[in-house]
PLY file of the C-alpha trace (Angstrom):
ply
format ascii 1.0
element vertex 100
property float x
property float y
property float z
element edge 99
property int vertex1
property int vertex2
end_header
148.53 -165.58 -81.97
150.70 -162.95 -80.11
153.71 -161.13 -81.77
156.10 -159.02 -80.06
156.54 -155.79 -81.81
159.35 -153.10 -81.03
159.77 -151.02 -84.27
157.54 -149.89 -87.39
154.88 -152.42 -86.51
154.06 -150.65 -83.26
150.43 -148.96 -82.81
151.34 -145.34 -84.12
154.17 -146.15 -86.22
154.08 -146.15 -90.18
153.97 -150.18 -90.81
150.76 -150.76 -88.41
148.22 -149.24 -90.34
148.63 -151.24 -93.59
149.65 -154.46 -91.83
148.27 -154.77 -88.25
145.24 -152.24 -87.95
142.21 -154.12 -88.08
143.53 -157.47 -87.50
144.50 -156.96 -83.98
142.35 -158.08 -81.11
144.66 -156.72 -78.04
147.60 -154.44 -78.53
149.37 -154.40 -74.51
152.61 -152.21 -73.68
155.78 -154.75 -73.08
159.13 -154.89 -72.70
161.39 -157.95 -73.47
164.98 -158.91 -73.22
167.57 -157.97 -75.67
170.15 -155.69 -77.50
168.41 -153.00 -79.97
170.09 -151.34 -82.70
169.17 -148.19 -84.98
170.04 -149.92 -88.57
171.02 -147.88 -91.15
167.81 -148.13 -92.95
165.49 -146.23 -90.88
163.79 -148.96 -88.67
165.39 -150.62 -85.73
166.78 -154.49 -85.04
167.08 -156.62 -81.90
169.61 -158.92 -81.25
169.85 -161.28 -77.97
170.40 -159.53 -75.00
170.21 -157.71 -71.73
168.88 -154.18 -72.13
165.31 -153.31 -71.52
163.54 -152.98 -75.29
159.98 -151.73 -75.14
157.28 -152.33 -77.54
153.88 -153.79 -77.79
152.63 -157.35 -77.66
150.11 -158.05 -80.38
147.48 -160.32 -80.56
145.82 -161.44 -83.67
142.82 -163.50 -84.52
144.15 -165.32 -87.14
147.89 -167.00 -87.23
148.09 -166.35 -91.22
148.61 -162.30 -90.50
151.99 -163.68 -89.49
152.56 -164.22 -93.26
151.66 -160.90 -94.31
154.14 -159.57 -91.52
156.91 -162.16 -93.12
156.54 -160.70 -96.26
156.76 -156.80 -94.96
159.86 -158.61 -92.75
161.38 -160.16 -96.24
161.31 -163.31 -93.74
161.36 -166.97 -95.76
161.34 -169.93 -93.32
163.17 -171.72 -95.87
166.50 -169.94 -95.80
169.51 -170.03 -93.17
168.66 -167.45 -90.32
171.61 -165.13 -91.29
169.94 -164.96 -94.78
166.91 -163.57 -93.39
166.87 -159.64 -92.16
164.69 -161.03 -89.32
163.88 -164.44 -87.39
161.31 -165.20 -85.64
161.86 -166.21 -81.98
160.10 -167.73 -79.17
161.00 -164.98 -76.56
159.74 -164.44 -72.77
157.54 -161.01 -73.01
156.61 -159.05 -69.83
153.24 -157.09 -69.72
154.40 -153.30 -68.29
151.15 -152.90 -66.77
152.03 -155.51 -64.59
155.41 -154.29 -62.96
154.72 -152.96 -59.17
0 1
1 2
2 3
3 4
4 5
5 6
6 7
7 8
8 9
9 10
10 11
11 12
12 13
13 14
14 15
15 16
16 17
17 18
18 19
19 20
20 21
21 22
22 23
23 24
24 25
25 26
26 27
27 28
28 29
29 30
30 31
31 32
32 33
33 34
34 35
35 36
36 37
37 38
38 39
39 40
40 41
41 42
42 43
43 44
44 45
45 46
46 47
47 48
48 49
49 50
50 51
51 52
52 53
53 54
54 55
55 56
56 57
57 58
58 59
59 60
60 61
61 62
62 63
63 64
64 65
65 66
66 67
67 68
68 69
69 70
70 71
71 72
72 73
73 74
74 75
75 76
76 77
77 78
78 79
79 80
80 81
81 82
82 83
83 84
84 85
85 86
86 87
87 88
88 89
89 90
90 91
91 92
92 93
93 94
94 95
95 96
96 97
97 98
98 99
């Protein structure tokens, strides 16, 4: 399973250690499309957009690491979205390595 990461979760940042380190099988520099904000809570959000927002794109072994990350996230699948602090997305992701 691959999960694009842009804040706290990145490799280096204090949320990977205890949540991704170990479970991650490829971590790749990428960029996506989208809007990111500086929330007043110390960690960054990303809204739909057109900026360039760089981060890492994940890949796990197993799919149920996503449900440790929900938990971090505060992320219940059966709430509204605006109840959530986060939703997950099915986004296009673009491996920076790969840009000419």
């Amino acid at each position: 399973m691959k999960v694009f990461v842009y804040g706290t979760l990145k490799p280096g940042e204090a949320n990977y250690q205890p949540y991704c380190a170990g479970k991650v099988v490829e971590a790749v520099r990428a960029y996506t499309r989208g809007q990111l904000f500086d929330l007043p809570l110390g960690y960054p959000g990303m809204t739909p957009g057109n900026e360039r927002v760089e981060g890492f794109l994940l890949t796990f072994a197993e799919s149920g690491v996503l449900a440790f990350i929900d938990q971090l996230e505060g992320y219940n699948s059966q709430r509204p979205p605006k109840q959530n602090e986060y939703n997950r997305r099915v986004i296009q992701v673009y491996n920076i390595s790969d840009e000419p």
